[in-house]
N, C-alpha and C positions, 0 to 999 in steps of 0.2 A: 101329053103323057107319052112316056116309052113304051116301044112294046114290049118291052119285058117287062113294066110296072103292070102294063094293062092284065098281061097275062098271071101277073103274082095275086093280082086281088081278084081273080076270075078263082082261081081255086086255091088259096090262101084265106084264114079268117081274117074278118075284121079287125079283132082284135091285134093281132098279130103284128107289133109298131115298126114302122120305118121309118129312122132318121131323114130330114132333110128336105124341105118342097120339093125336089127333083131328088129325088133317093138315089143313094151312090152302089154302084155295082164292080164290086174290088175283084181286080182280076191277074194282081200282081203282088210281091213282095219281096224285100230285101232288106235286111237288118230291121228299122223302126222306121222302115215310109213305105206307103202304098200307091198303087199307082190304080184308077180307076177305066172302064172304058174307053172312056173319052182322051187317056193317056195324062188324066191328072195326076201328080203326084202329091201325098201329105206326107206328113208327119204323125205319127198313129201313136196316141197319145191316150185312147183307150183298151187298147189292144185285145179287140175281140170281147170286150167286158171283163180283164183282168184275166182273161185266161192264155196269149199268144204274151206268154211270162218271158221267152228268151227272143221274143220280136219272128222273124219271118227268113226262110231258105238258111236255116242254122245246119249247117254240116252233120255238126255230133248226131241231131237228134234224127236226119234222113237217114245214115249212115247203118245207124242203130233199124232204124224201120226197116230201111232195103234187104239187111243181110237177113233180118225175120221172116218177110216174105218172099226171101229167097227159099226160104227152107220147104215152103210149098205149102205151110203150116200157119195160117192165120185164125185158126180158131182150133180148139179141144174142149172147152168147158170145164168146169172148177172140180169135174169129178175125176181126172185126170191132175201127176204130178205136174207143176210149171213153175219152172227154176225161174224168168225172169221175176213171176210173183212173189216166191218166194224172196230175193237176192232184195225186193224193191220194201219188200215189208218187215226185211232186218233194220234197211236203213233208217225207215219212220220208225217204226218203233224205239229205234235207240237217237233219233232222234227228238221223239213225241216227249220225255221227261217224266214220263207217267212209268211205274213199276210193272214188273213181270206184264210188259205191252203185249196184245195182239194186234191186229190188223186184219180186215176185212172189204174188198175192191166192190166199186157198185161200178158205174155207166156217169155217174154225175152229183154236184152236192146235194140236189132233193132227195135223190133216196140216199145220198149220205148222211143226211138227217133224220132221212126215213128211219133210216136203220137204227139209227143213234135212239130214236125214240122208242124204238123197238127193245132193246137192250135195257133204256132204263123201266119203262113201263113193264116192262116182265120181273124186274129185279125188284121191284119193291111192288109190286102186283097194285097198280094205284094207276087208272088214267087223269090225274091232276098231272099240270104243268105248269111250271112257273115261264115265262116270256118275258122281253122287253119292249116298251114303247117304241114303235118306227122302227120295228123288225123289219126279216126280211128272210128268210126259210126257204123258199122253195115253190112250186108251183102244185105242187099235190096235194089229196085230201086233206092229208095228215100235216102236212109241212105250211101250207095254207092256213091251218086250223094256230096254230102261233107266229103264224105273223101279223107282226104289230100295226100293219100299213092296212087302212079303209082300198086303196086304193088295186090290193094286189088281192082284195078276199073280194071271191064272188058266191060266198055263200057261208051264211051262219051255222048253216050244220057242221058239225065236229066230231071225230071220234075221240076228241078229249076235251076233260075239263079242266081249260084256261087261264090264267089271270095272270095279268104284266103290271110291270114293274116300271120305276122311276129311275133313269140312269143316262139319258141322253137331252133330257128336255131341260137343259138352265134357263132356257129363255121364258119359261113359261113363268106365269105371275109368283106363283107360289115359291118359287126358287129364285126368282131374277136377283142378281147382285150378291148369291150366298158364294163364297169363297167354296175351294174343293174342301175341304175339313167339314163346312157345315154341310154344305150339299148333300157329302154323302155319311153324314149324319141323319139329314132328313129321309136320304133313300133305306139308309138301312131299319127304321121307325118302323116305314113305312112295308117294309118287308115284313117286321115281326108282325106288324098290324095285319098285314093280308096273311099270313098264316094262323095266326089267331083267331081273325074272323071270316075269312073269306073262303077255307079251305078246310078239310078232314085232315086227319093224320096219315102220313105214309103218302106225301107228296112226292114222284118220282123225280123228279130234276128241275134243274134251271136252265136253258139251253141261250146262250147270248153268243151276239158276234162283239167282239174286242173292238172291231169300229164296224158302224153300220156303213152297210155297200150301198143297195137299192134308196136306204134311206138318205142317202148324199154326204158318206163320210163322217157322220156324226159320231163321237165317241165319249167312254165316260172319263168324270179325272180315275187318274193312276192311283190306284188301290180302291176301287168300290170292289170291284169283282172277289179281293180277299176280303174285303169289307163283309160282303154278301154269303161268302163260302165258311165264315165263321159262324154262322147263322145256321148256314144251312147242314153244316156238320153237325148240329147240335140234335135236330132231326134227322139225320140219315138223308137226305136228300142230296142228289147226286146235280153236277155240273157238268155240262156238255157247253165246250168251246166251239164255236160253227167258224172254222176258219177258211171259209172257202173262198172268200176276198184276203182275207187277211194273213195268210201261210207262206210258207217257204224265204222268209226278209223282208216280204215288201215293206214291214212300218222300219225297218230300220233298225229299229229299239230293241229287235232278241227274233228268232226264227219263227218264234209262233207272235202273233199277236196280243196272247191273254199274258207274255211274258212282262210284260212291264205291269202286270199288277199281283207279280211274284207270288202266282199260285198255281197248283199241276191240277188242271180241268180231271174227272173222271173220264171222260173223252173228248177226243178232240175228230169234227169230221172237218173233210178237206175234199179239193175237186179244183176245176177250170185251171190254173197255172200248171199244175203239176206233169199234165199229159204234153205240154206247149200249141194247146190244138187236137190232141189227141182226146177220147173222151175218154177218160178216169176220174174219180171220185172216190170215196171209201170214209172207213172210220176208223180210225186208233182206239183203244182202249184199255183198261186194267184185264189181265186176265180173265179173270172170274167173273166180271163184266160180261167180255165176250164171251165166255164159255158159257153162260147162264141161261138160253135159251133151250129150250125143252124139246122143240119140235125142230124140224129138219131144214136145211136151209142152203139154198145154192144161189149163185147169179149166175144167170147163162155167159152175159156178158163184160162181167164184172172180175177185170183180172185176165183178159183178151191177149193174147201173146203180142200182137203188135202193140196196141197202148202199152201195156208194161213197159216195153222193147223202148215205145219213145219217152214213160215216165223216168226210167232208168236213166236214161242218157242226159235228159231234163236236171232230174233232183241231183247226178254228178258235176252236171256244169253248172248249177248254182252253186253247189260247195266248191269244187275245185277255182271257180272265180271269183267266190265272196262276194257274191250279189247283193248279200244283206246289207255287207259295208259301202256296196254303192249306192244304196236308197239311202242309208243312213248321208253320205256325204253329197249328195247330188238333193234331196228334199230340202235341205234351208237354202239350198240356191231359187229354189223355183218360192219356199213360203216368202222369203224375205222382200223377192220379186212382186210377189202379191199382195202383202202386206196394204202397200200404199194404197190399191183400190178401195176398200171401206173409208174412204173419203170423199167417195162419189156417192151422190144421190141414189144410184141404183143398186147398189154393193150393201148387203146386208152384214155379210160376214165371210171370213176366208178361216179356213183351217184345215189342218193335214198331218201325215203321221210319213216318214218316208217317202216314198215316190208314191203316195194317195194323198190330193189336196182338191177340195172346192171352192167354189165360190158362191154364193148364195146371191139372188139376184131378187128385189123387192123393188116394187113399184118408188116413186122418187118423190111423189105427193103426200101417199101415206104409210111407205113404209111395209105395205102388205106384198105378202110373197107372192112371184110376179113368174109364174110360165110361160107367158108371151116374151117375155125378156129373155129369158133364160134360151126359147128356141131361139130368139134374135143373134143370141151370143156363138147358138152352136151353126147359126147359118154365116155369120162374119167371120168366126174362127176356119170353114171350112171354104173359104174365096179365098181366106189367108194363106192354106195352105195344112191345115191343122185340123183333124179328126181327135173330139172328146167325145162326152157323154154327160147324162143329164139323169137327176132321179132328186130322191127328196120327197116326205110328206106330201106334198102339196109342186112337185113337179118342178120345183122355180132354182134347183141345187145344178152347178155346173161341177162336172166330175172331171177328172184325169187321172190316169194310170198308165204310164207308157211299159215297156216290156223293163226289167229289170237290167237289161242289157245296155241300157242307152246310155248315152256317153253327156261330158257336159255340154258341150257345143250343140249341141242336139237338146238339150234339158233348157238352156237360155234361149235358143232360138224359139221353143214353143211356150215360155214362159211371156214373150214378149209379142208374139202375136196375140196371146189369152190378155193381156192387157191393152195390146191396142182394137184388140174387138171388143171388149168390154166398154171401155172409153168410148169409144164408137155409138155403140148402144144407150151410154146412159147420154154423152151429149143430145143425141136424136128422143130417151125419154124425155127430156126436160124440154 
């Protein structure tokens, strides 16, 4: 053991996970590879958990930080004017797609959630929540209490009343082999049915992520979510989009994630990419939405003159470089690449939206979802030279996200080490 593992779990929880039998200690960065202690270099293919969106030592976004705290001025608090905040929440707003937008900055996307739930839960005075299966929210009371994962809830108590939905599980018996048309035929049923029976009237919201992050990329077909939103206009019931994996291009398919099921969320939160590292988060939302809360409300640190400083500089160089269009054109390079694995005994499934694609790793005997494989995979990919990530129901989901920035040659090279560790793995399961 290193002394610096020794000393991380001397006063670090338990809980608290690290990658890798010998955990990596990054201590360098440039463009989309890292360089460790020991003077290793990878390829950084999950980039901080989707949040280092423009990859590592980007100009713009120092550039912008250094001249902020040049000013001597790295904090004022929301009770004071702050032009980056403001300049940074004209730009979400017009580009969130949602009417007469406001904007509100937290610290990160749990209380971007936080908030979110705060907003709807007041506006229709109701703590009912509608959720999805193999969510994934947050780490807090409240953000804890709808997510969908056994795995991430360490406690039944809730300050709200619950109930999820059907929109990412095809493989389950009940759906297996249903086409997207009947699928979400069965999901939307299934929706009227849990309102009818399972809930009061004056349901506050629906809160989904457009592809599940934690849950290992899983997403639903294109158009449940209007599927869903037809439903739930019917009720006054409100839709919060959680795109705090899914925002600013990554799927490729439209800026926000819920865009490919051509419908405008009531709000939309968002976090991790957008600061490049920095810590920002917040919620978009309809006016009167955000204006609707009663009592008084500030973030000390939400809205930070440095974050801003490096969100700003962030959200102009994805648009001035059309990031979107490079996850759109740079993802069938890497699906197509992976494709062919589901033909190996250990390869459950691959699928991906833009520069987000997994691979699902199941035992070779029976086919059960396999987390001893799936670390196998994140310890071969990282001899290789190659830093992902891992999450899924049940642990056994291999993830990638490299910064939006990355180039093709850079996109094949880690495409092809994730197939030769893979391979690697399932020869030695078998």
């Amino acid at each position: 053991m290193s002394e610096l593992l020794a000393r991380h779990r001397a006063v670090m929880p338990s809980w608290l996970a690290l990658y890798y039998d010998a955990p990596v200690e990054i201590t360098g960065g440039k463009g989309v590879r890292l360089t460790d202690a020991d003077g290793n270099t990878y390829l950084d293919f999950f980039a901080g958990i989707l949040t280092n969106m423009l990859g590592y030592d980007v100009a713009e976004v120092r550039e912008a930080v250094e001249r902020q705290i040049a000013t001597g001025v790295v904090h004022t608090s929301t009770l004071y004017l702050l032009r980056g905040q403001v300049e940074l929440a004209e730009k979400i707003a017009r580009l969130s797609g949602i009417p007469d937008a406001k904007v509100f900055f937290t610290n990160s996307g749990t209380e971007a959630n936080e908030t979110a739930l705060l907003l709807a839960t007041c506006a229709r005075g109701s703590d009912q929540v509608l959720a999805m299966r193999n969510s994934y929210h947050g780490r807090s009371y409240g953000t804890v209490a709808v997510t969908g994962n056994r795995g991430w809830k360490n406690s039944a108590l809730s300050p709200l009343n619950v109930h999820y939905l059907h929109g990412t599980d095809r493989d389950a018996a009940a759906f297996r082999g249903m086409s997207d048309d009947r699928y979400i035929d069965a999901c939307v049923a299934d929706l009227r049915d849990v309102l009818a029976t399972a809930t009061a009237r004056d349901v506050a919201c629906l809160i989904a992520e457009p592809v599940q992050g934690v849950g290992g990329f899983t997403m639903p077909p294109p158009g449940l979510f209007a599927a869903y939103k037809e439903v739930l206009d019917e009720e006054g019931v409100l839709f919060v989009s959680d795109e705090v994996q899914t925002g600013w291009g990554r799927t490729g398919t439209g800026f926000w994630g819920i865009s490919e099921h051509g419908v405008a969320p009531d709000a939309i939160t968002f976090a991790k990419g957008l600061g490049n590292g920095f810590a920002v988060g917040g919620v978009v939302a309809r006016g009167d939405l955000m204006d609707g809360l009663t009592a008084n409300g500030v973030s000390t640190f939400g809205g930070n003159p440095v974050a801003m400083a490096a969100a700003n500089a962030t959200l102009d160089y994805v648009l001035d470089h059309d990031l979107q269009a490079n996850a759109a054109r740079l993802g069938p390079i890497v699906l197509d690449g992976l494709r062919p694995l589901t033909g190996l005994a250990a390869v459950g499934a691959v699928r991906g939206k833009g520069l987000m694609y997994a691979v699902d790793m199941v035992d070779p005997g029976t086919g059960a979802p396999s987390p001893q494989l799936a670390s196998a995979v994140l310890e071969a990919a990282r001899r290789r030279g190659l830093l992902i990530g891992k999450g899924g129901l049940r642990g056994n989901v291999l993830r990638a996200a490299p910064p939006l920035t990355v180039g093709e040659a850079d996109v094949r090279e880690a495409r092809d080490i994730l197939v030769d560790a893979v391979t690697e793995v399932d020869a030695q399961a078998r």
